[in-house]
Steps between C-alpha positions, in 0.01 A plus 500: 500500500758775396545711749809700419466859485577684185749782481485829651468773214809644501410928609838670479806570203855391547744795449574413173143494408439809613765657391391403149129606556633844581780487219805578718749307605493213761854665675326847482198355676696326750670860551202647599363267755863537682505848490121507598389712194228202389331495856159564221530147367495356818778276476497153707817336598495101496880400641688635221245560241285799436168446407199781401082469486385448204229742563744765580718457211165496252363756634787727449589368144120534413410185502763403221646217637 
């Protein structure tokens, strides 16, 4: 019997990702969570890296990604 669990559906954009999805840049993105100007795409912190919800991000790129 197999009983190893598959993987969890990955819900959320790297930086990078995002920044692509919204066609700026990855630095300018970064920017904006510092300065607290992106509070709207509900940026997560994980240790270093910045992560966003997918549904967030789609939503407010129309579903484009």
């Amino acid at each position: 019997m197999n009983t190893t669990k598959p993987a969890p559906e990955c819900r959320t954009y790297s930086a990078a990702e995002t920044a692509r999805i919204l066609g700026i840049g990855k630095s300018t993105l970064t920017d904006h969570v510092r300065a607290g100007t992106a509070d709207h795409l509900q940026p997560i912190r994980v240790g270093e890296a910045l992560r966003f919800p997918m549904t967030v991000i789609d939503d407010l790129a129309g579903g484009a990604a």
